[in-house]
N, CA, C, O and CB atoms as a CASP TS submission, in Angstrom:
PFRMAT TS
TARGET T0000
AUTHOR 0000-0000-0000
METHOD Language model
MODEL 1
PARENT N/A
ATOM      1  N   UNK     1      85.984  23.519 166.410  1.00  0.00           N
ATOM      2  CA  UNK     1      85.501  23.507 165.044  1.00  0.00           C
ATOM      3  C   UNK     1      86.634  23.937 164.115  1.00  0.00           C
ATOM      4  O   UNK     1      87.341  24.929 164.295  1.00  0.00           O
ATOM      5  CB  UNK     1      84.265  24.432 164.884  1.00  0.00           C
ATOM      6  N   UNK     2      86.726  23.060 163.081  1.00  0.00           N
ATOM      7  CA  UNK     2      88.037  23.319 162.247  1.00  0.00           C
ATOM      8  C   UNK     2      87.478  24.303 161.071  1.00  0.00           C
ATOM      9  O   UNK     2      86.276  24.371 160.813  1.00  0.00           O
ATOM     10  CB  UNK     2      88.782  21.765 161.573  1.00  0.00           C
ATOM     11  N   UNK     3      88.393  24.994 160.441  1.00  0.00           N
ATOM     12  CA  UNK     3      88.020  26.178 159.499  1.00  0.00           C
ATOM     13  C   UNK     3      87.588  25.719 158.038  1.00  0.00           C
ATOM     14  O   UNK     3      87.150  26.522 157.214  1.00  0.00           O
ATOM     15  CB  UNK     3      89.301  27.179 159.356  1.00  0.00           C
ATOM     16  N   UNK     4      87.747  24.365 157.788  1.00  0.00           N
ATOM     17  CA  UNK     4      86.370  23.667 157.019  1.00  0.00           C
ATOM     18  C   UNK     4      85.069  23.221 157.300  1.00  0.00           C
ATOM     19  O   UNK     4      84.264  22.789 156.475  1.00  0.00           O
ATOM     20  CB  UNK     4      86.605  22.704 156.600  1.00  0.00           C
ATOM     21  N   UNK     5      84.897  23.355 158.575  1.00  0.00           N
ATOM     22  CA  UNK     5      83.570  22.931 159.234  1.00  0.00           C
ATOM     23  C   UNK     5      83.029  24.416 159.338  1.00  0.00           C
ATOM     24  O   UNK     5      81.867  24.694 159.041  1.00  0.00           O
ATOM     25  CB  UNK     5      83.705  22.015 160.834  1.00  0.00           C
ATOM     26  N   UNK     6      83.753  25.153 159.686  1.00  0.00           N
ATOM     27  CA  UNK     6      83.644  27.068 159.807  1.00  0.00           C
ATOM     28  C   UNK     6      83.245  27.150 158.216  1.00  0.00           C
ATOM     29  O   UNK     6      82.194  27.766 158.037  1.00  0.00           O
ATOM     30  CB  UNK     6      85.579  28.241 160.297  1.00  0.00           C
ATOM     31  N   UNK     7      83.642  26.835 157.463  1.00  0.00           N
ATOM     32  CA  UNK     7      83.281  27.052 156.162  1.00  0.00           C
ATOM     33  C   UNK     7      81.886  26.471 155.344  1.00  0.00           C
ATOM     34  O   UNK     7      81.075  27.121 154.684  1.00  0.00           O
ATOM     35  CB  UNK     7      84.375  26.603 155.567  1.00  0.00           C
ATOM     36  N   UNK     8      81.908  25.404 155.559  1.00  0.00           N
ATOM     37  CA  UNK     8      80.400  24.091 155.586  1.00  0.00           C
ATOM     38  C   UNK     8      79.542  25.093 156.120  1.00  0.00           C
ATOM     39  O   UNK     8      78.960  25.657 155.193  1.00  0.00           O
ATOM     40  CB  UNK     8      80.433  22.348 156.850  1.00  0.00           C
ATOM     41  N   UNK     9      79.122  25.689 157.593  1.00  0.00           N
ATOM     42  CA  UNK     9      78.362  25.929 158.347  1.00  0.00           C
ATOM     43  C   UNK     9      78.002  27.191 157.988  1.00  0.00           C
ATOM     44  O   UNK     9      76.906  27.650 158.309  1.00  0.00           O
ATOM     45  CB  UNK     9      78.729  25.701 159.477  1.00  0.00           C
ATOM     46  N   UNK    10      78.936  27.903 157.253  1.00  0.00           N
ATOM     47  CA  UNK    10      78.421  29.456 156.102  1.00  0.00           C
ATOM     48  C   UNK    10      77.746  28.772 154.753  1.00  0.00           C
ATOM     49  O   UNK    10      76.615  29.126 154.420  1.00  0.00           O
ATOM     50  CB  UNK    10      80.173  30.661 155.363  1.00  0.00           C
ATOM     51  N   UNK    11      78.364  27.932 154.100  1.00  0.00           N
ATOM     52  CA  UNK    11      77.546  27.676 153.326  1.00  0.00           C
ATOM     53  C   UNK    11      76.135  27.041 153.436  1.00  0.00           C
ATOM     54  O   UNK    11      75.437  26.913 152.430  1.00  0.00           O
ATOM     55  CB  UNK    11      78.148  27.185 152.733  1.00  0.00           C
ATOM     56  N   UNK    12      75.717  26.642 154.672  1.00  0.00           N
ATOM     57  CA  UNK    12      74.278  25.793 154.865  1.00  0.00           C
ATOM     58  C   UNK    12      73.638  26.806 155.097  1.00  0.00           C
ATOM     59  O   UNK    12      72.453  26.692 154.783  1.00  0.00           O
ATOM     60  CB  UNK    12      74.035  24.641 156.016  1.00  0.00           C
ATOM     61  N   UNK    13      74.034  28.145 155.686  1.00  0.00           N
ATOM     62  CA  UNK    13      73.313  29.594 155.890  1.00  0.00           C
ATOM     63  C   UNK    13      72.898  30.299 154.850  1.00  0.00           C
ATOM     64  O   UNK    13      71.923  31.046 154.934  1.00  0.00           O
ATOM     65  CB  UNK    13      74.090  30.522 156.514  1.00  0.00           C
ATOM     66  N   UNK    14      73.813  30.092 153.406  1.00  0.00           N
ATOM     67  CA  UNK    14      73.615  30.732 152.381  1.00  0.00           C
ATOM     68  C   UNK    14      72.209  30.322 151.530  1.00  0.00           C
ATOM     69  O   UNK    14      72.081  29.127 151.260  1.00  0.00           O
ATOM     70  CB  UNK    14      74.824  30.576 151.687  1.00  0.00           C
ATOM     71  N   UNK    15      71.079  31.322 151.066  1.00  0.00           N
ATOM     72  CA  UNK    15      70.285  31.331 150.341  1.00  0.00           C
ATOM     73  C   UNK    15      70.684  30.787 148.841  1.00  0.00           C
ATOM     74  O   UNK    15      71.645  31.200 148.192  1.00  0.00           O
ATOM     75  CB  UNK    15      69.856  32.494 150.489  1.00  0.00           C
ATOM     76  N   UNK    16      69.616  29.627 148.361  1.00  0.00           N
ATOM     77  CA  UNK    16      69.985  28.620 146.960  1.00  0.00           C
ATOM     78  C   UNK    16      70.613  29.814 145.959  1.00  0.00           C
ATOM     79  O   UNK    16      71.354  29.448 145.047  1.00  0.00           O
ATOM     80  CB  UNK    16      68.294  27.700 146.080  1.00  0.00           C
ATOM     81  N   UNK    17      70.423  30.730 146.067  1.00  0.00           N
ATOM     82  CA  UNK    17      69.741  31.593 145.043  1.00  0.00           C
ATOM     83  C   UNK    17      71.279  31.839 144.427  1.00  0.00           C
ATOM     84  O   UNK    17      71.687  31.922 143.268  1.00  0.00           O
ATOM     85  CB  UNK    17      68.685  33.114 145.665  1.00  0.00           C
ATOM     86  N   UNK    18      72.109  31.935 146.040  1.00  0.00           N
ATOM     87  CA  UNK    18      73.439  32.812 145.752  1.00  0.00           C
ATOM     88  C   UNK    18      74.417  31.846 145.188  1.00  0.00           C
ATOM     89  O   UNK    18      75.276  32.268 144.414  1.00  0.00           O
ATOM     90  CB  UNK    18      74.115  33.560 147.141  1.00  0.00           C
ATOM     91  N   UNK    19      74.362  30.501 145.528  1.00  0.00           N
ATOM     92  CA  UNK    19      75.134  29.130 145.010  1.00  0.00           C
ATOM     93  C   UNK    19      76.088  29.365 143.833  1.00  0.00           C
ATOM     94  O   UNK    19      77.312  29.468 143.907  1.00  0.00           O
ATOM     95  CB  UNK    19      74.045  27.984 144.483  1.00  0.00           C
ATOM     96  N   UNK    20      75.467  29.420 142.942  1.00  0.00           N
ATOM     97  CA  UNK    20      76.458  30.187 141.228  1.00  0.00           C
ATOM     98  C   UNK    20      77.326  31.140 141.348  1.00  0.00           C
ATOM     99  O   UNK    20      78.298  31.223 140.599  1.00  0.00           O
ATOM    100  CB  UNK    20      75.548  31.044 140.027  1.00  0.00           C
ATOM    101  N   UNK    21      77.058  32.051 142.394  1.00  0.00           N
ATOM    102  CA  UNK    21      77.776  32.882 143.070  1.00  0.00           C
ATOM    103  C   UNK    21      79.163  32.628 143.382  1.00  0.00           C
ATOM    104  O   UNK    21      80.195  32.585 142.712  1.00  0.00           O
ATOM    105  CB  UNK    21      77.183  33.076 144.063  1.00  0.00           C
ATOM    106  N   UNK    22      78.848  32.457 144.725  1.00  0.00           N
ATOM    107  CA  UNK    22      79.267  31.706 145.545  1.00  0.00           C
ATOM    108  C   UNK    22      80.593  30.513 144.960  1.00  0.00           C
ATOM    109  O   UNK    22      81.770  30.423 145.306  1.00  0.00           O
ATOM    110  CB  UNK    22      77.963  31.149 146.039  1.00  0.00           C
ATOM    111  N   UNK    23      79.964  29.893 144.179  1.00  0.00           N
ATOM    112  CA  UNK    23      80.913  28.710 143.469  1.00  0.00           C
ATOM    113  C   UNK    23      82.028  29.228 142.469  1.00  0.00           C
ATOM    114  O   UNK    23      83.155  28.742 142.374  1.00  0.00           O
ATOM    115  CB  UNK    23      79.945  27.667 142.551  1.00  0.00           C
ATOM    116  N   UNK    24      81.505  30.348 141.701  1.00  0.00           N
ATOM    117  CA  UNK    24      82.632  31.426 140.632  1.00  0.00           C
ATOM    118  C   UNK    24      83.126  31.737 141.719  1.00  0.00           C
ATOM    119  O   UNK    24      84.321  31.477 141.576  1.00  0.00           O
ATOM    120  CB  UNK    24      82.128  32.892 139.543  1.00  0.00           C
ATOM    121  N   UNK    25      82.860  32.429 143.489  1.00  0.00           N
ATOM    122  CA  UNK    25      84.141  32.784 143.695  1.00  0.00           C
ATOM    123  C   UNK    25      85.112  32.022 144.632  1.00  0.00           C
ATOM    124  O   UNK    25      86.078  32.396 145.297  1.00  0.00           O
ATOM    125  CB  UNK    25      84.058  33.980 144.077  1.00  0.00           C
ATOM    126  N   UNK    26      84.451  30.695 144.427  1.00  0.00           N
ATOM    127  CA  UNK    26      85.337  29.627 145.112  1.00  0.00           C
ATOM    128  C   UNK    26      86.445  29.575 143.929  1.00  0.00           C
ATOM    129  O   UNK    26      87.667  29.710 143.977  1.00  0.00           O
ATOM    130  CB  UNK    26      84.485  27.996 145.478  1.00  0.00           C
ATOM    131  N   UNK    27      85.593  29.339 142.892  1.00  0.00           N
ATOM    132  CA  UNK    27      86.944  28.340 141.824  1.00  0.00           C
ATOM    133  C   UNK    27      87.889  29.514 141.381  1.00  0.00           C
ATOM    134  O   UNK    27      89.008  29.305 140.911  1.00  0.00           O
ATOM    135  CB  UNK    27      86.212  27.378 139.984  1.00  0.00           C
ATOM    136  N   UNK    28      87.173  31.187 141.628  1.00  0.00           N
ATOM    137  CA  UNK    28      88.517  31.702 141.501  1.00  0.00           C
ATOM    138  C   UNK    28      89.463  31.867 142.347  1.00  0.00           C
ATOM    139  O   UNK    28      90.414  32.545 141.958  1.00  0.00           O
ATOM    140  CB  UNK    28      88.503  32.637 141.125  1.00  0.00           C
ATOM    141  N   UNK    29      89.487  31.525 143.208  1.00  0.00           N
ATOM    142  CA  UNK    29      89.613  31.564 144.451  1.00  0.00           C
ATOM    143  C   UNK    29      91.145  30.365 144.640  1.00  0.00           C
ATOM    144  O   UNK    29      92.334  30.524 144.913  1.00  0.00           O
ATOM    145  CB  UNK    29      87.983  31.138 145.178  1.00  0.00           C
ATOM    146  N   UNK    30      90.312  29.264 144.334  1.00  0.00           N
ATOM    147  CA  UNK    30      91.246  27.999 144.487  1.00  0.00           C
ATOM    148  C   UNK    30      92.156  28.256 142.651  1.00  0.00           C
ATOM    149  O   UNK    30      93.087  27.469 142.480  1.00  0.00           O
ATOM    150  CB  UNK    30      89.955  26.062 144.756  1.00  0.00           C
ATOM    151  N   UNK    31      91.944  29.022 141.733  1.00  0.00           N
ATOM    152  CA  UNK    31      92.421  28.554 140.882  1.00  0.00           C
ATOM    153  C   UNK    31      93.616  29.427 140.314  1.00  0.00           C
ATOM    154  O   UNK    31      94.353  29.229 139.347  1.00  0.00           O
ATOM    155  CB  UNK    31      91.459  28.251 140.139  1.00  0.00           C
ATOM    156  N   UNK    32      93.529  31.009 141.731  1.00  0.00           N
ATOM    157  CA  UNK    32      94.626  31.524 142.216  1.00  0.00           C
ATOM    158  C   UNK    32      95.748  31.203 142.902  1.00  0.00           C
ATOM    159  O   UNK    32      96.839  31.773 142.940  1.00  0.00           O
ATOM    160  CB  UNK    32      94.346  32.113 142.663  1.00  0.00           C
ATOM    161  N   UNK    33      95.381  30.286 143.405  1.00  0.00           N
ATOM    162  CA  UNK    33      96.308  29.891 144.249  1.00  0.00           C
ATOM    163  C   UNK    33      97.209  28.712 143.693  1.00  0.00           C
ATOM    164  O   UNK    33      96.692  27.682 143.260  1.00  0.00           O
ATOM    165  CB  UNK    33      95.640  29.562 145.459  1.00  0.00           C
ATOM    166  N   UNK    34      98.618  28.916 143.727  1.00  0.00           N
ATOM    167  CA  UNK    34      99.473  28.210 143.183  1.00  0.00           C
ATOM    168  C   UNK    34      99.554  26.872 143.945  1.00  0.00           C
ATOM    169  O   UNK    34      99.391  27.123 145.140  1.00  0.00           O
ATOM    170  CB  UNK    34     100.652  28.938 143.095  1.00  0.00           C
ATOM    171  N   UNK    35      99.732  25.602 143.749  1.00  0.00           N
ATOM    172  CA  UNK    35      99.725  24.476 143.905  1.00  0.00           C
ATOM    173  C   UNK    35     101.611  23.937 144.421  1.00  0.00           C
ATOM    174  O   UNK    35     102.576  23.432 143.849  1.00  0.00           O
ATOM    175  CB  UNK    35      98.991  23.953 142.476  1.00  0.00           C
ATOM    176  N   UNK    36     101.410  24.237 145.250  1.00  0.00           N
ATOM    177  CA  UNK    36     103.074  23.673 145.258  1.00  0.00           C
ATOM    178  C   UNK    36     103.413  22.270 145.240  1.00  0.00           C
ATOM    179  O   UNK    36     102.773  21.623 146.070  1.00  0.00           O
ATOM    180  CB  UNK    36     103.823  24.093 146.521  1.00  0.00           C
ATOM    181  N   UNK    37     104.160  21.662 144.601  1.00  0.00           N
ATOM    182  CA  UNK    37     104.696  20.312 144.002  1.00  0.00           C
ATOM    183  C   UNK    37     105.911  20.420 144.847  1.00  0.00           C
ATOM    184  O   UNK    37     106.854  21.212 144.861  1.00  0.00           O
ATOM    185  CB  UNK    37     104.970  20.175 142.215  1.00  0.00           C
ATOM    186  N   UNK    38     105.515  19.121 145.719  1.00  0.00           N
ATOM    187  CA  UNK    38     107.469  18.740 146.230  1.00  0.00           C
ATOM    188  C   UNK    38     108.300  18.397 145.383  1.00  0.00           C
ATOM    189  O   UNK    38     108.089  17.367 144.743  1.00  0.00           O
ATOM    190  CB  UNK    38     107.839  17.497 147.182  1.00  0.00           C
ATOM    191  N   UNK    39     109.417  19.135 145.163  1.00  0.00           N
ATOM    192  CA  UNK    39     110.711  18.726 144.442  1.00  0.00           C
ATOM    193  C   UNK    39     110.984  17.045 145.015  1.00  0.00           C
ATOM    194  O   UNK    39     110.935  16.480 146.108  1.00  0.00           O
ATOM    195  CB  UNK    39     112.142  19.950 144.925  1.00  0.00           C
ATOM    196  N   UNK    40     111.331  16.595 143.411  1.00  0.00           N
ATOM    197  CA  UNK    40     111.710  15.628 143.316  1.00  0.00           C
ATOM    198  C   UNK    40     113.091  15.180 143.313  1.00  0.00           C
ATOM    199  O   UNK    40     113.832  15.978 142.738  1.00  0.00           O
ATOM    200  CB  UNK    40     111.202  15.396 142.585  1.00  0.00           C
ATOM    201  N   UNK    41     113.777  13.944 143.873  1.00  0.00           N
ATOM    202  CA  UNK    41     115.321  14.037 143.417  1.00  0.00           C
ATOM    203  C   UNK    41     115.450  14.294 141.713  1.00  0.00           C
ATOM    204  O   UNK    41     116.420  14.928 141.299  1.00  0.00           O
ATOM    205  CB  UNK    41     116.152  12.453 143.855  1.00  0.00           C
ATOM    206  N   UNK    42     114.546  13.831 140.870  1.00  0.00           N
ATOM    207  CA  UNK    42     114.921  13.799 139.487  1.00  0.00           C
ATOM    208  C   UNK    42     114.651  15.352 138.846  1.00  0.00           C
ATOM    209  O   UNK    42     115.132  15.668 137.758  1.00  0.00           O
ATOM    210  CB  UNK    42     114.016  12.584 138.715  1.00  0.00           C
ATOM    211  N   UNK    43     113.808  16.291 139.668  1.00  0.00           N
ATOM    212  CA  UNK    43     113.821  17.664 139.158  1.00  0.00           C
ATOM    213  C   UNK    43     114.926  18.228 139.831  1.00  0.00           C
ATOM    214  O   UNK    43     115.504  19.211 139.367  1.00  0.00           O
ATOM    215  CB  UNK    43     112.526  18.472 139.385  1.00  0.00           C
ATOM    216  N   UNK    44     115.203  17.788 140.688  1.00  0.00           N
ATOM    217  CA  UNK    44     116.515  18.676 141.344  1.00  0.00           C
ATOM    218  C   UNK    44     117.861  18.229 140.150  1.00  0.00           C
ATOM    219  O   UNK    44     118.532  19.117 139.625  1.00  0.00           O
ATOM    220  CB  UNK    44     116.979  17.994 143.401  1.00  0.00           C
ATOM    221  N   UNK    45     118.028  17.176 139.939  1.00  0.00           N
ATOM    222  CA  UNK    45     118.877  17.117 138.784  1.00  0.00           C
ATOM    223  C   UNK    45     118.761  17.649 137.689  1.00  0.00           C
ATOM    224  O   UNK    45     119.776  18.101 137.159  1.00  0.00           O
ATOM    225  CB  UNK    45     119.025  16.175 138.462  1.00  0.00           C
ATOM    226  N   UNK    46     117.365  17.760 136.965  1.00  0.00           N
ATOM    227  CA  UNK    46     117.277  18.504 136.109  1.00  0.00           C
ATOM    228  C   UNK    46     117.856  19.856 136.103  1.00  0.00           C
ATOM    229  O   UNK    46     118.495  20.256 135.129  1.00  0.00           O
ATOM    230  CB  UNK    46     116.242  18.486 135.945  1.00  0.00           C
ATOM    231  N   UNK    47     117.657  20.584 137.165  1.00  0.00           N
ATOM    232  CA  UNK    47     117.625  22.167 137.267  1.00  0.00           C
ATOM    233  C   UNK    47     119.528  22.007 137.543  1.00  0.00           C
ATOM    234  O   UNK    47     120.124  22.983 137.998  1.00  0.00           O
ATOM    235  CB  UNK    47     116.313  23.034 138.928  1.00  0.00           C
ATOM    236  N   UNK    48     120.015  21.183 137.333  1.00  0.00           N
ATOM    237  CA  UNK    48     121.840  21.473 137.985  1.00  0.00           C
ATOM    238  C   UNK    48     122.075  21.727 136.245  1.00  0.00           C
ATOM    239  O   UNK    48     121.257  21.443 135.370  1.00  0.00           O
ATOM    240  CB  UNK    48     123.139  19.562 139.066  1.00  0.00           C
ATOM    241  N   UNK    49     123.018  22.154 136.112  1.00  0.00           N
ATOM    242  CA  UNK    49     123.613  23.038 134.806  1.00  0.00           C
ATOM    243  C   UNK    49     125.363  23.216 135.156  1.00  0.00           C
ATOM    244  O   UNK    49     126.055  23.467 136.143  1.00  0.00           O
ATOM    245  CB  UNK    49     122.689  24.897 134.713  1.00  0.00           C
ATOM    246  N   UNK    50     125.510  23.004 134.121  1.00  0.00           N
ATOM    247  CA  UNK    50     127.374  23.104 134.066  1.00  0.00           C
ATOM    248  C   UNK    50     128.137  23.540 132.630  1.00  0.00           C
ATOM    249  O   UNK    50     127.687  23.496 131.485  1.00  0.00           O
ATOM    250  CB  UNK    50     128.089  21.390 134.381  1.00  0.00           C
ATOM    251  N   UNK    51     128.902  23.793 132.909  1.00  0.00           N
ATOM    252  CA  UNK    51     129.947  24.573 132.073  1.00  0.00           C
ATOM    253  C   UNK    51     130.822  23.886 130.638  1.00  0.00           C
ATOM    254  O   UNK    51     131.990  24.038 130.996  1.00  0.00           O
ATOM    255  CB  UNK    51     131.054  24.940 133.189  1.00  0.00           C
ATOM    256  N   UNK    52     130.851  23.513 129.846  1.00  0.00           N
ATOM    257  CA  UNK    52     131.775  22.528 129.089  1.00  0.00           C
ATOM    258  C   UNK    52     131.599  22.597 127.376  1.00  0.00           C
ATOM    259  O   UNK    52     130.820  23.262 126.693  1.00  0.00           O
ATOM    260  CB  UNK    52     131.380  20.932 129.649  1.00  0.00           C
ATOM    261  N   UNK    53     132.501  21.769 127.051  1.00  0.00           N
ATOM    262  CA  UNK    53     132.322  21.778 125.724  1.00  0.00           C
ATOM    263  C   UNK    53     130.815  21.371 124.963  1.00  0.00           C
ATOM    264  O   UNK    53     129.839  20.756 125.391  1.00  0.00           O
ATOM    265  CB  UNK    53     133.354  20.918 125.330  1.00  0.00           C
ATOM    266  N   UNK    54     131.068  21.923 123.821  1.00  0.00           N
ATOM    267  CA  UNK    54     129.208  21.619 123.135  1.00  0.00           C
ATOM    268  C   UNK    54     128.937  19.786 123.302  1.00  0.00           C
ATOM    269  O   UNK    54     127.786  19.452 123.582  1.00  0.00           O
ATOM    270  CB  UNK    54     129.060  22.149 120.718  1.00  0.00           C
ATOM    271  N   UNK    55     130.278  18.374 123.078  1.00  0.00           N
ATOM    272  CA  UNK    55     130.608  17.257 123.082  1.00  0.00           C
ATOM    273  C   UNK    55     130.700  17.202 124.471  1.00  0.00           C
ATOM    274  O   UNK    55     131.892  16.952 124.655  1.00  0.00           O
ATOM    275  CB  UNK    55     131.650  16.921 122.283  1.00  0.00           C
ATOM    276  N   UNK    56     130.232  17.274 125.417  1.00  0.00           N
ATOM    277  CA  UNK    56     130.935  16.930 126.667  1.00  0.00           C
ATOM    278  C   UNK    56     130.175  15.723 126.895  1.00  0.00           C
ATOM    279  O   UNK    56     130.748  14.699 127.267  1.00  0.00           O
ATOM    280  CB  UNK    56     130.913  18.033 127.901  1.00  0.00           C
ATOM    281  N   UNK    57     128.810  15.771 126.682  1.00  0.00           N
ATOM    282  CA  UNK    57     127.785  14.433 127.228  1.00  0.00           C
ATOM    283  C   UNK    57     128.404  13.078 125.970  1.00  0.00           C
ATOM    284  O   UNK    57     128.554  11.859 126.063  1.00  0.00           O
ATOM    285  CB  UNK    57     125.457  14.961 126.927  1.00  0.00           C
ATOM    286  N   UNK    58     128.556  13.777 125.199  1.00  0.00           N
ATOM    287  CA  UNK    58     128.792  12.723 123.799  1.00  0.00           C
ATOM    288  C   UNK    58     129.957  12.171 124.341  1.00  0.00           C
ATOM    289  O   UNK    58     129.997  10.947 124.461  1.00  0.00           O
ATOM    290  CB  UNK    58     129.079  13.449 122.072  1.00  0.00           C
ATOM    291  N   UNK    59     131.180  13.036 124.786  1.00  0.00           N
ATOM    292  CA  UNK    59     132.408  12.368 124.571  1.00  0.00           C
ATOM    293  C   UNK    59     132.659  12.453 126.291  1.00  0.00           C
ATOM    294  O   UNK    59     133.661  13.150 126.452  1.00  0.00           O
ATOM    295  CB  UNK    59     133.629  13.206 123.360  1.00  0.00           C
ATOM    296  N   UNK    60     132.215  12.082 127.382  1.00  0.00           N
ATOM    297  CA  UNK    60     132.331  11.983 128.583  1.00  0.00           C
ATOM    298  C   UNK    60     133.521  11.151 129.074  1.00  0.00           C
ATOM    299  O   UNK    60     134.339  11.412 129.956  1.00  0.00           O
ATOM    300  CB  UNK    60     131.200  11.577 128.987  1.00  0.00           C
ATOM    301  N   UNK    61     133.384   9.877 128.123  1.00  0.00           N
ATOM    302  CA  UNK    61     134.735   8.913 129.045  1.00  0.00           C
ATOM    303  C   UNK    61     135.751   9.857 128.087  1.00  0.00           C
ATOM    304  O   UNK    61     136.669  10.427 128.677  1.00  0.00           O
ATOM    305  CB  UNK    61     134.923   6.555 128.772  1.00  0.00           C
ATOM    306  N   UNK    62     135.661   9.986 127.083  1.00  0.00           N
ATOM    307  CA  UNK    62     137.324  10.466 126.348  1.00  0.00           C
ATOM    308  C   UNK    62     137.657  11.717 127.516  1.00  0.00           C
ATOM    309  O   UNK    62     138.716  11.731 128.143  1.00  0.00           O
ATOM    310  CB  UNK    62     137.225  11.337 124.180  1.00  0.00           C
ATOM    311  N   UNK    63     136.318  13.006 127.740  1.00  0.00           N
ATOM    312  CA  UNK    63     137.366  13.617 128.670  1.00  0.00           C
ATOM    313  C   UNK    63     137.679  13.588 130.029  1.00  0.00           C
ATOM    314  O   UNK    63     138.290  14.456 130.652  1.00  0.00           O
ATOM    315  CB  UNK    63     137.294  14.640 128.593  1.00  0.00           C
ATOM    316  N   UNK    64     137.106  12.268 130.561  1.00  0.00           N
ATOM    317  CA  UNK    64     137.406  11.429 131.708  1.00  0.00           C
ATOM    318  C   UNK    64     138.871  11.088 132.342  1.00  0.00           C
ATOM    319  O   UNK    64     139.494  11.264 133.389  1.00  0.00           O
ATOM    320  CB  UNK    64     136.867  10.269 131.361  1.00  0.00           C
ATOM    321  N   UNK    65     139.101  10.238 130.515  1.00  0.00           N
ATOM    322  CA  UNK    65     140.349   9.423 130.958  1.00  0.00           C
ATOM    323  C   UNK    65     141.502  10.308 130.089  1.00  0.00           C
ATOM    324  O   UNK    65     142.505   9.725 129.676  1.00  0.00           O
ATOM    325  CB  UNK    65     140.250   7.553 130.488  1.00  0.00           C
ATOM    326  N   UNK    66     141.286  11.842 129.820  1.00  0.00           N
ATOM    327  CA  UNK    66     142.370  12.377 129.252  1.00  0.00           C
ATOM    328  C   UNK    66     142.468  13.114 127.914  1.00  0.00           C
ATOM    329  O   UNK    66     142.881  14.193 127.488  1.00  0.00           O
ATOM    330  CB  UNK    66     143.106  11.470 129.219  1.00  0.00           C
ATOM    331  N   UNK    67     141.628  11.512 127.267  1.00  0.00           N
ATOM    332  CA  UNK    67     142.095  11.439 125.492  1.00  0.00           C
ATOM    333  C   UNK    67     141.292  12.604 124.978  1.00  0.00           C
ATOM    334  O   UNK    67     141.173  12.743 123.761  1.00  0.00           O
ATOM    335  CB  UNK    67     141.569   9.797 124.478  1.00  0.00           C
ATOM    336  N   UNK    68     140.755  13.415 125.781  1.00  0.00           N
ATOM    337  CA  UNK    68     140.090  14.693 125.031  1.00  0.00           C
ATOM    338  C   UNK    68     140.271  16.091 125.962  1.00  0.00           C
ATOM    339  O   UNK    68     139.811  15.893 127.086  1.00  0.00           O
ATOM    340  CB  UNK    68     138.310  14.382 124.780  1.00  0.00           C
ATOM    341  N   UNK    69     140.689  17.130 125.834  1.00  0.00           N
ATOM    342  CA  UNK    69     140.789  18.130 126.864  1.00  0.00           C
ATOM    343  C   UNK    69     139.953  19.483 126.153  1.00  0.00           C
ATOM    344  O   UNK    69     139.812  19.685 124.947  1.00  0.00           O
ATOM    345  CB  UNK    69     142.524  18.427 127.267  1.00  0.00           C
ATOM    346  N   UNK    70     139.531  20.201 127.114  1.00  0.00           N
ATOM    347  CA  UNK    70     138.897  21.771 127.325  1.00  0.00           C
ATOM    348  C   UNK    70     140.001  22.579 127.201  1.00  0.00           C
ATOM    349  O   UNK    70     141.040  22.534 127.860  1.00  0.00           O
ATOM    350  CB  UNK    70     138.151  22.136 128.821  1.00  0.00           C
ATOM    351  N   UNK    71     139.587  23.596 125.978  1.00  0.00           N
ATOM    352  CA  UNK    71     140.613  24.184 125.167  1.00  0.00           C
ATOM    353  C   UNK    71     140.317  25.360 125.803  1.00  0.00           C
ATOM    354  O   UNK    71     140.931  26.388 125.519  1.00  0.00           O
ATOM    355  CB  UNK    71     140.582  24.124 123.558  1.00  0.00           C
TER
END
């Protein structure tokens, strides 16, 4: 018996009465608990960070090929 069927089989025991109960302390329950999201390749890029001039994205090929340097 898996520990959702363990769970089902307490609730068919439980009296109607307690249900409202019961359900507030499910949803606080589930609404504690943090949800983990697999990292994505595109959040993993997000979160990279680097060092450079305030122009660096603007002027990328100039300091590519030279025509602009980090003072």
């Amino acid at each position: 018996m898996t520990n959702k069927e363990k769970i089902y089989a307490e609730i068919e025991s439980i009296s109607e009465e307690y249900f409202e109960e019961l359900y507030w302390l499910i949803k606080k329950f589930a609404d504690a608990k943090p949800i983990k999201k697999k990292s994505t390749f595109m959040s993993k890029l997000k979160s990279i960070e680097i060092e450079g001039p305030e122009d660096f994205a603007a002027n990328l090929d100039l300091y590519l090929n030279g025509e602009k340097s980090v003072e």
